[in-house]
C-alpha positions, 0 to 999 in steps of 0.5 A: 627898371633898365629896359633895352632894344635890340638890332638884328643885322644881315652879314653882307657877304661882299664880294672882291679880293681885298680882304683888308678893304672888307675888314675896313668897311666892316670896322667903319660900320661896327664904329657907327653902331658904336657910336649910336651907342649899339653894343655887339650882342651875338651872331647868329647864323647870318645875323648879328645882334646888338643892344642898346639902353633904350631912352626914357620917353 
């Protein structure tokens, strides 16, 4: 059977005017999840919640 695990993120609200150097960091950080192999779930409220297949032990 399939199993997962799940990472809940806090929404870092930064502060600054560069709104595109705030979309940048953010994408930087969404890539690294992607590639620990984290799959964008939901958000909620101030969270954001990923999944990922978790390894056989």
């Amino acid at each position: 059977m399939t199993q997962y695990e799940y990472k809940v993120v806090r929404q870092k609200m930064k502060l600054g005017f560069d709104y595109d150097k705030k979309l940048d960091e953010l994408e930087a950080e969404w890539n690294q999840l992607g590639a620990e192999g984290w799959k964008f779930c939901t958000a909620a409220s101030d969270v954001l919640i990923f999944m990922r297949e978790r390894e056989a032990h």
